[in-house]
N, CA, C and O atoms as a Maestro MAE file, in Angstrom:
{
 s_m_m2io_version
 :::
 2.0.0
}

f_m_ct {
 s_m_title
 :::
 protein
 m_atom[236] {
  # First column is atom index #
  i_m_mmod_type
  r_m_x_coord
  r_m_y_coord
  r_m_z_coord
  i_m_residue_number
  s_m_chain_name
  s_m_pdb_residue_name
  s_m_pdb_atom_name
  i_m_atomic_number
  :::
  1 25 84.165 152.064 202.983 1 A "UNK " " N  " 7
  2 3 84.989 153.253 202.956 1 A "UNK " " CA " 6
  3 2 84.617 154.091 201.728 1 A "UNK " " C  " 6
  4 15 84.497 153.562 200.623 1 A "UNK " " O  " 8
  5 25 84.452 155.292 201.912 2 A "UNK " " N  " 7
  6 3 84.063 156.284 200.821 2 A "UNK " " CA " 6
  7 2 85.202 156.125 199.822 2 A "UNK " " C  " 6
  8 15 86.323 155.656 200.018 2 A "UNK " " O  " 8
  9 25 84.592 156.689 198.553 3 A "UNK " " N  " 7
  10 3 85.692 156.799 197.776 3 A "UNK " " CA " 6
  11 2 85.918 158.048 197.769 3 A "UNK " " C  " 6
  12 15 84.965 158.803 197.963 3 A "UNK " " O  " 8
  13 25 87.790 158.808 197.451 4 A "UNK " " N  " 7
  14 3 88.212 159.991 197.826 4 A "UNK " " CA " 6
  15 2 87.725 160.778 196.195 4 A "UNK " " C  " 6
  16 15 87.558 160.072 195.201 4 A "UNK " " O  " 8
  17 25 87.571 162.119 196.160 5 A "UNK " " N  " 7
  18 3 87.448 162.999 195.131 5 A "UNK " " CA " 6
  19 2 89.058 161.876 194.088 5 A "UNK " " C  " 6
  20 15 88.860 160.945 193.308 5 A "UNK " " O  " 8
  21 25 90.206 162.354 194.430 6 A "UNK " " N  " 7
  22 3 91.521 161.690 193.740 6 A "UNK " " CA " 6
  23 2 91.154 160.235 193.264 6 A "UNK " " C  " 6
  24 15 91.223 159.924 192.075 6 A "UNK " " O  " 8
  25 25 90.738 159.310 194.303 7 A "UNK " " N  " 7
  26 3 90.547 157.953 193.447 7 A "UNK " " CA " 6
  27 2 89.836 158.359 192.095 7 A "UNK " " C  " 6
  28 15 90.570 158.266 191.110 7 A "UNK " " O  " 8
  29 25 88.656 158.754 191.882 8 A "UNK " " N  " 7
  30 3 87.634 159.070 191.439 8 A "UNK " " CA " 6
  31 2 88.367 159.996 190.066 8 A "UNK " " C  " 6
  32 15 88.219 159.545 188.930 8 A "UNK " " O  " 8
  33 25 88.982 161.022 190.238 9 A "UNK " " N  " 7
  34 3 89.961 161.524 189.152 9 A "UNK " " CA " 6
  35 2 90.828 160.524 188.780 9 A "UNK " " C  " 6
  36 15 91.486 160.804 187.778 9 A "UNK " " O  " 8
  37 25 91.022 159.530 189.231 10 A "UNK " " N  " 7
  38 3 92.691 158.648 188.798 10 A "UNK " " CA " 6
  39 2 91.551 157.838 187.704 10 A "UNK " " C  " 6
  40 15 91.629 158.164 186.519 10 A "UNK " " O  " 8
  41 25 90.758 157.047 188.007 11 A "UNK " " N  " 7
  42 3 90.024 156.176 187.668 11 A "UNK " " CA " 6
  43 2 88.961 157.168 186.527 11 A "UNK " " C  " 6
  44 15 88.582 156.340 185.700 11 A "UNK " " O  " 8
  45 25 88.664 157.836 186.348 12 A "UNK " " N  " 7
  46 3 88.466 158.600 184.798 12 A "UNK " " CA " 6
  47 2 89.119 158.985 184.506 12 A "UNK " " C  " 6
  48 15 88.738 159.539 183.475 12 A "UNK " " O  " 8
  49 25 90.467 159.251 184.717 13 A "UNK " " N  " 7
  50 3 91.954 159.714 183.812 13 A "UNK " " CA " 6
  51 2 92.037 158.426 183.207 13 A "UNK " " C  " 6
  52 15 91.691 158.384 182.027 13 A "UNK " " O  " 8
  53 25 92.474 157.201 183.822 14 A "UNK " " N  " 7
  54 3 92.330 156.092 183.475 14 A "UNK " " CA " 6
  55 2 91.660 155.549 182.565 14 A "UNK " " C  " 6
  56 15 92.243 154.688 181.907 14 A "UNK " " O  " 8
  57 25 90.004 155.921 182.181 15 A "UNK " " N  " 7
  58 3 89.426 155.457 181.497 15 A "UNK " " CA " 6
  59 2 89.424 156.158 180.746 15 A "UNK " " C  " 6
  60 15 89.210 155.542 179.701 15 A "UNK " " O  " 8
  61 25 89.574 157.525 180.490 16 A "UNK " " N  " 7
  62 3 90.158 158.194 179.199 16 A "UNK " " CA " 6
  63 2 91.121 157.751 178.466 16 A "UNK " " C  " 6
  64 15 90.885 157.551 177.274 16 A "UNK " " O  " 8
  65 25 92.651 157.450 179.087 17 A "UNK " " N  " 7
  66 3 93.485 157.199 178.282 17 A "UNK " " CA " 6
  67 2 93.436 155.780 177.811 17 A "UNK " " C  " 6
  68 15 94.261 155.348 177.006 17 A "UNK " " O  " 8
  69 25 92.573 155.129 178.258 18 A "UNK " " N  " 7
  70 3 92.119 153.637 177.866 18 A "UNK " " CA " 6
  71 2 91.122 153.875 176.252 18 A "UNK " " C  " 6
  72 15 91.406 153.448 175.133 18 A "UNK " " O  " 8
  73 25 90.092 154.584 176.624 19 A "UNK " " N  " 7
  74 3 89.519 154.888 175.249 19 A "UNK " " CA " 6
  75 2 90.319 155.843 173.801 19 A "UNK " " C  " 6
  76 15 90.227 155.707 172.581 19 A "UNK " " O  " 8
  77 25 91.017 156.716 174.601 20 A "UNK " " N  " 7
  78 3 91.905 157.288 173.213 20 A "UNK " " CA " 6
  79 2 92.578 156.096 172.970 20 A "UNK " " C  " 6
  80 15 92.392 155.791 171.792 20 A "UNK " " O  " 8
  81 25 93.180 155.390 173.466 21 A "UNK " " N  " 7
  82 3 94.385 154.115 173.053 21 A "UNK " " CA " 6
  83 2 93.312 152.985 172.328 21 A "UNK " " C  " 6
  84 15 93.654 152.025 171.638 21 A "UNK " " O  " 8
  85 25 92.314 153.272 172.588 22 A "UNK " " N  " 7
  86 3 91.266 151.916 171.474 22 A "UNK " " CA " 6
  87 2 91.183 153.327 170.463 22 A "UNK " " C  " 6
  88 15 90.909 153.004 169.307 22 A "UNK " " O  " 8
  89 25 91.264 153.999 170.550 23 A "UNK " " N  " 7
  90 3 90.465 154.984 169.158 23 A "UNK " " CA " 6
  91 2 91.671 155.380 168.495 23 A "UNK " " C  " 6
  92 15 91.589 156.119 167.514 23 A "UNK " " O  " 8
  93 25 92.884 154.939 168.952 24 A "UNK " " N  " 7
  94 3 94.547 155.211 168.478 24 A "UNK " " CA " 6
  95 2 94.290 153.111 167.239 24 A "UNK " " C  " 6
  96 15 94.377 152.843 166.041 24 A "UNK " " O  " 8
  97 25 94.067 152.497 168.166 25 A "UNK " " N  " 7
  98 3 94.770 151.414 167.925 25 A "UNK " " CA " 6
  99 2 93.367 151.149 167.200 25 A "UNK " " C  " 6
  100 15 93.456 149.973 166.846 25 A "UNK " " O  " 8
  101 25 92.195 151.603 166.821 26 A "UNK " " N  " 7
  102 3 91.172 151.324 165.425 26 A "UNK " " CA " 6
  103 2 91.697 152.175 164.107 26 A "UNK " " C  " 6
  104 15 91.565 151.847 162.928 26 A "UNK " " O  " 8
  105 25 92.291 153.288 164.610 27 A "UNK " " N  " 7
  106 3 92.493 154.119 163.587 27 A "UNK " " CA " 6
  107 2 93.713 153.459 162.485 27 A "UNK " " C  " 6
  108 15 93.560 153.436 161.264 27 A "UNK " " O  " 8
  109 25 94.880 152.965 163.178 28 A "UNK " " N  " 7
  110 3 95.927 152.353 162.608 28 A "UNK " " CA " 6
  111 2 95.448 151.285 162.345 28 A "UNK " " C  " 6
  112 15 95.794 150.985 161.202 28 A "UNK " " O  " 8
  113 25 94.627 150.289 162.930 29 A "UNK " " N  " 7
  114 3 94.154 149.144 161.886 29 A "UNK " " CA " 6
  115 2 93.392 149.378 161.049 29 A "UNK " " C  " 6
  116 15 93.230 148.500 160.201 29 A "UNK " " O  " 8
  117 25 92.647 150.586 160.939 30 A "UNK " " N  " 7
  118 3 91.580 150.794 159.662 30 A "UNK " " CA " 6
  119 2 92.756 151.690 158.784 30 A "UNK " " C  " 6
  120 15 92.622 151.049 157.742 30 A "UNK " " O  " 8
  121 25 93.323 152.237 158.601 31 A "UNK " " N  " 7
  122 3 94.496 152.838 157.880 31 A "UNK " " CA " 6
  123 2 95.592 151.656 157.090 31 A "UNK " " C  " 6
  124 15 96.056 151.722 155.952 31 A "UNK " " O  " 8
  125 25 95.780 150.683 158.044 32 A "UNK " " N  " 7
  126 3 96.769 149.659 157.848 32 A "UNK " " CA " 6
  127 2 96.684 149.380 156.140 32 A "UNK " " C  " 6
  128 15 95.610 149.059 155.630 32 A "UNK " " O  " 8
  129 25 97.974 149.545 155.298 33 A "UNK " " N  " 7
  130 3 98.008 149.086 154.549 33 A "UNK " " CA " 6
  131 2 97.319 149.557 153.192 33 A "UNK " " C  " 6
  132 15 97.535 149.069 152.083 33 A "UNK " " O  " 8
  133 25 96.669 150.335 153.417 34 A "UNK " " N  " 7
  134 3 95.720 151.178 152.958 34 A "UNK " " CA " 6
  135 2 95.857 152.479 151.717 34 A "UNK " " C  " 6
  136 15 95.002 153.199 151.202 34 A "UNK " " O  " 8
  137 25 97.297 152.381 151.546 35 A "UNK " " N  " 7
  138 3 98.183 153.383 151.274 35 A "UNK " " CA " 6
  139 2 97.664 153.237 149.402 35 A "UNK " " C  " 6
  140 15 97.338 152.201 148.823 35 A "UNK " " O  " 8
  141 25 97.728 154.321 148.957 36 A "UNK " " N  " 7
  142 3 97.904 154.176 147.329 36 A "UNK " " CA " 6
  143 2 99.146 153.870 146.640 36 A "UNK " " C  " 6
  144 15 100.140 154.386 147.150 36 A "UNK " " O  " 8
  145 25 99.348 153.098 145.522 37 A "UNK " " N  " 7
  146 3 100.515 152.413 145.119 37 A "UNK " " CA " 6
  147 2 101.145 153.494 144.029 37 A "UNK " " C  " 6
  148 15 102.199 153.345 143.411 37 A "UNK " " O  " 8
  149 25 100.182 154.686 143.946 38 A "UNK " " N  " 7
  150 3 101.100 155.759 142.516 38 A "UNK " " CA " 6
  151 2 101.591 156.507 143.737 38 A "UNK " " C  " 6
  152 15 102.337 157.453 143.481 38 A "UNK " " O  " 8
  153 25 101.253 156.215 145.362 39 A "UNK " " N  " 7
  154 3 102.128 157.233 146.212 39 A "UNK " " CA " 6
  155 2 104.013 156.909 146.266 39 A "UNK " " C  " 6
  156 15 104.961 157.620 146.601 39 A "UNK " " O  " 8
  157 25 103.902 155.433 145.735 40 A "UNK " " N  " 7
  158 3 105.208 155.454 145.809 40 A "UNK " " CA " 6
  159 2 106.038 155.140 144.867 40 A "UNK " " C  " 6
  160 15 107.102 154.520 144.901 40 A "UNK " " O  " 8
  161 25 105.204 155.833 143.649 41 A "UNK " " N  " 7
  162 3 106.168 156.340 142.227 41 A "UNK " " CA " 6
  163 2 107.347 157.166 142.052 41 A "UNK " " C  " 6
  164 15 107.495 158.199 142.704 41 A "UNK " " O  " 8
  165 25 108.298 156.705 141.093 42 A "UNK " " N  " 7
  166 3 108.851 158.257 141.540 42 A "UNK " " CA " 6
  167 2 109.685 157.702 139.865 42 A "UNK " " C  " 6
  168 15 110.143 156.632 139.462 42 A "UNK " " O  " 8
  169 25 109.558 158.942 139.343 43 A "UNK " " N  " 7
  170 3 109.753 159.668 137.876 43 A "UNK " " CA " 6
  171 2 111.364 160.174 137.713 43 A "UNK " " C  " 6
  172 15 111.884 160.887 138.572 43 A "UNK " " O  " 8
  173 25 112.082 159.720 136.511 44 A "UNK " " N  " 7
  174 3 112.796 160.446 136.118 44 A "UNK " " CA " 6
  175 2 113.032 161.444 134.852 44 A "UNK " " C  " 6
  176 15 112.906 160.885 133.762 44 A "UNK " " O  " 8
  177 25 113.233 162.315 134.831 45 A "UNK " " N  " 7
  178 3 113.413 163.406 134.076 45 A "UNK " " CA " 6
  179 2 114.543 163.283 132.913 45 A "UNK " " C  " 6
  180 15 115.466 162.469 132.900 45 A "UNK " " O  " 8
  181 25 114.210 164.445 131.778 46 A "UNK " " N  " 7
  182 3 115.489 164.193 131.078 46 A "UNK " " CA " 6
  183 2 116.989 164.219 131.627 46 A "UNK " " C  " 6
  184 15 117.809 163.607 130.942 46 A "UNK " " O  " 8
  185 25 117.319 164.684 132.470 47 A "UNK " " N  " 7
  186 3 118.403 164.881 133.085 47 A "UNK " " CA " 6
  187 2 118.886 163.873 134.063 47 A "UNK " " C  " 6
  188 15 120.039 163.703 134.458 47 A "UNK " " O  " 8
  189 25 117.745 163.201 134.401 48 A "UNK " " N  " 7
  190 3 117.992 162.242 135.333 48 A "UNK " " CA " 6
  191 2 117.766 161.994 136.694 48 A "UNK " " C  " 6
  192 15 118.096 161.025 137.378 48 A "UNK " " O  " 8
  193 25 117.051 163.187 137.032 49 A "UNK " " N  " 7
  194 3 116.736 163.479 138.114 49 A "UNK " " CA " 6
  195 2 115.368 163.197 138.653 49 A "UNK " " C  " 6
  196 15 114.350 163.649 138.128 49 A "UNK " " O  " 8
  197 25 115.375 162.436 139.717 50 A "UNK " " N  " 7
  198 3 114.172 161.826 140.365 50 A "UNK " " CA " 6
  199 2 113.100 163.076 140.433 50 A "UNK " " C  " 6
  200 15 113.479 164.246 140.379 50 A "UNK " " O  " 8
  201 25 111.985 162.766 140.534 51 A "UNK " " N  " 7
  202 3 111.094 163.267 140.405 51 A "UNK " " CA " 6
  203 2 109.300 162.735 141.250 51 A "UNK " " C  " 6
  204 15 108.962 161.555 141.157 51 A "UNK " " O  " 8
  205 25 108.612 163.490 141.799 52 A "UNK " " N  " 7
  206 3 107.687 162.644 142.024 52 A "UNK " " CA " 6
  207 2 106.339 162.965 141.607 52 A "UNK " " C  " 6
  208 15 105.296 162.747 142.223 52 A "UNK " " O  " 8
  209 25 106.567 163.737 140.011 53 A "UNK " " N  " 7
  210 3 105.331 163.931 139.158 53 A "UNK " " CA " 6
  211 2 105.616 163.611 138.195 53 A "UNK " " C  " 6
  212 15 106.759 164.006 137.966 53 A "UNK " " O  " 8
  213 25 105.104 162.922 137.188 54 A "UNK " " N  " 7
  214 3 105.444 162.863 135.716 54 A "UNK " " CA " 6
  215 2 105.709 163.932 135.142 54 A "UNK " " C  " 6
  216 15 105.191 164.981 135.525 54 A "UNK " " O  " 8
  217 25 106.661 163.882 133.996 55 A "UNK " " N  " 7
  218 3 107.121 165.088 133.163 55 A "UNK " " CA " 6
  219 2 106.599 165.316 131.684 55 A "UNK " " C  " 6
  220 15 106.640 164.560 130.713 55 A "UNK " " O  " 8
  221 25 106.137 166.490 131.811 56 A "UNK " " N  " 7
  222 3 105.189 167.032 130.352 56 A "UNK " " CA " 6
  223 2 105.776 166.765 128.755 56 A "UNK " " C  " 6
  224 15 106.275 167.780 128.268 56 A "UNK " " O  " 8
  225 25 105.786 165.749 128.015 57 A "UNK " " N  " 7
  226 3 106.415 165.446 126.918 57 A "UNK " " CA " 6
  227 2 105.330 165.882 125.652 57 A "UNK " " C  " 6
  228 15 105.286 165.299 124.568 57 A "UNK " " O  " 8
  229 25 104.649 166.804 125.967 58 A "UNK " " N  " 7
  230 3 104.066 167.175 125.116 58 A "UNK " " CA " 6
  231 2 104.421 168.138 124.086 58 A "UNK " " C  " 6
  232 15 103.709 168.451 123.132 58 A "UNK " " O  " 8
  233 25 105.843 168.684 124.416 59 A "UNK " " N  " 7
  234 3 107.106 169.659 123.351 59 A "UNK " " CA " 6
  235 2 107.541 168.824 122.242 59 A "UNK " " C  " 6
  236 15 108.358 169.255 121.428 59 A "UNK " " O  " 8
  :::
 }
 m_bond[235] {
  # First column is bond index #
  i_m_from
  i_m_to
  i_m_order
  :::
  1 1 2 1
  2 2 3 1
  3 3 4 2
  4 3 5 1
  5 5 6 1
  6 6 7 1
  7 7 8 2
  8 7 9 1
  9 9 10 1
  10 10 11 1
  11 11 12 2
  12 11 13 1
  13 13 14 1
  14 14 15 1
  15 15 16 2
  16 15 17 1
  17 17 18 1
  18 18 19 1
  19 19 20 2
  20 19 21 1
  21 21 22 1
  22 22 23 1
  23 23 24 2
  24 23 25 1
  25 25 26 1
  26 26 27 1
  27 27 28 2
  28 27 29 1
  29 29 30 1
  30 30 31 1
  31 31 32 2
  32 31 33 1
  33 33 34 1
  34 34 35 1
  35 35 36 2
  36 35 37 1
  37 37 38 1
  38 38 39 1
  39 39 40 2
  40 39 41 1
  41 41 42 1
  42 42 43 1
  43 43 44 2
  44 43 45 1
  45 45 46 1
  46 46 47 1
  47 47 48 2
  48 47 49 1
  49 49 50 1
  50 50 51 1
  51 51 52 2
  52 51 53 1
  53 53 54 1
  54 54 55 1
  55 55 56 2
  56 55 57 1
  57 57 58 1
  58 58 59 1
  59 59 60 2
  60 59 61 1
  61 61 62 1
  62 62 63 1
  63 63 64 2
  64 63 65 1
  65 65 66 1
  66 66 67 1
  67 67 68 2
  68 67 69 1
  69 69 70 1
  70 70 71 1
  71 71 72 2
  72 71 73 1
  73 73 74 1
  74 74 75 1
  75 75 76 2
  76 75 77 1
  77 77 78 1
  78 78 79 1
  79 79 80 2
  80 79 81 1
  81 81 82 1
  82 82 83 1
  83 83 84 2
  84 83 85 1
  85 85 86 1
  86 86 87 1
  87 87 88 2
  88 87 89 1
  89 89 90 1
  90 90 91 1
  91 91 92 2
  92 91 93 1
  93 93 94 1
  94 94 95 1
  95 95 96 2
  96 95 97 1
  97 97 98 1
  98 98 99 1
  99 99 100 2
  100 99 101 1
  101 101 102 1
  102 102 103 1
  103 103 104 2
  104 103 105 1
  105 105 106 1
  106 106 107 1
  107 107 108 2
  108 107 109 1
  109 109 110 1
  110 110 111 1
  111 111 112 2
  112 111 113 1
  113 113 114 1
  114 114 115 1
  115 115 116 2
  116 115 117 1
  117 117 118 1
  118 118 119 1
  119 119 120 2
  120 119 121 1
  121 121 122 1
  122 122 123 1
  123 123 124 2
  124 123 125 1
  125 125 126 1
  126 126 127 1
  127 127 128 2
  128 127 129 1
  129 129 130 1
  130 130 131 1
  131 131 132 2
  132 131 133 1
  133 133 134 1
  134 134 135 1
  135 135 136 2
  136 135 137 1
  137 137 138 1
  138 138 139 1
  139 139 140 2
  140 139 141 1
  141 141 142 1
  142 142 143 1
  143 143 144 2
  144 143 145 1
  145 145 146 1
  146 146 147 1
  147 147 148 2
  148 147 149 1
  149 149 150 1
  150 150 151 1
  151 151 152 2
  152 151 153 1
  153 153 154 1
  154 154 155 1
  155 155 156 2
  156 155 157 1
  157 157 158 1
  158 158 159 1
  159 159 160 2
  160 159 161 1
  161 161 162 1
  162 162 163 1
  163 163 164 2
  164 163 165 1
  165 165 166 1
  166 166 167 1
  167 167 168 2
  168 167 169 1
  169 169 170 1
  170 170 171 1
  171 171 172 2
  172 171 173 1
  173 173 174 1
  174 174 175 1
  175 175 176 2
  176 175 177 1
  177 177 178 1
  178 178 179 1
  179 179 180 2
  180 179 181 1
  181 181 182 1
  182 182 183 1
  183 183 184 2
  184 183 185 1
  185 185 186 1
  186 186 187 1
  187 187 188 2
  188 187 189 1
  189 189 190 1
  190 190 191 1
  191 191 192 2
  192 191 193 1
  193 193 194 1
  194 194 195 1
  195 195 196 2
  196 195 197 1
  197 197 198 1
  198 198 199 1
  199 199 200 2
  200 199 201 1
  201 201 202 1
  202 202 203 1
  203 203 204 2
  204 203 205 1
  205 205 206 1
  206 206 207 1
  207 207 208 2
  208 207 209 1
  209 209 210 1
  210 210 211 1
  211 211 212 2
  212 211 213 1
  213 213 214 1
  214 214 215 1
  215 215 216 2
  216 215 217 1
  217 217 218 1
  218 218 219 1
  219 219 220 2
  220 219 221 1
  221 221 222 1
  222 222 223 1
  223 223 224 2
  224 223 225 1
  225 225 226 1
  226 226 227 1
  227 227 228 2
  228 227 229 1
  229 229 230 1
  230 230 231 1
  231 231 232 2
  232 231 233 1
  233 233 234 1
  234 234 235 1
  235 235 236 2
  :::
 }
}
């Protein structure tokens, strides 16, 4: 039995969203964990107030 034009679209829709979902699920394991540790600094000021740059004490 021939195959229809539609099978033929279902079955490369298919294998598209199969390859973005490996190129989704390399990206988050090569990212994983990966993060910089001064990203999750956070500074307080004379006043007391959080901050997420250091403050100029050079006055």
């Amino acid at each position: 039995m021939p195959e229809t034009w539609n099978k033929r679209e279902r079955e490369r829709n298919k294998r598209e969203k199969k390859k973005q979902k490996m190129e989704k699920k390399e990206e988050r394991k090569h990212n994983k964990g990966h993060h910089d540790w001064t990203d999750m600094l956070a500074y307080v000021d004379e006043n007391g107030n959080l901050s997420s740059k250091p403050t100029d004490h050079s006055h």
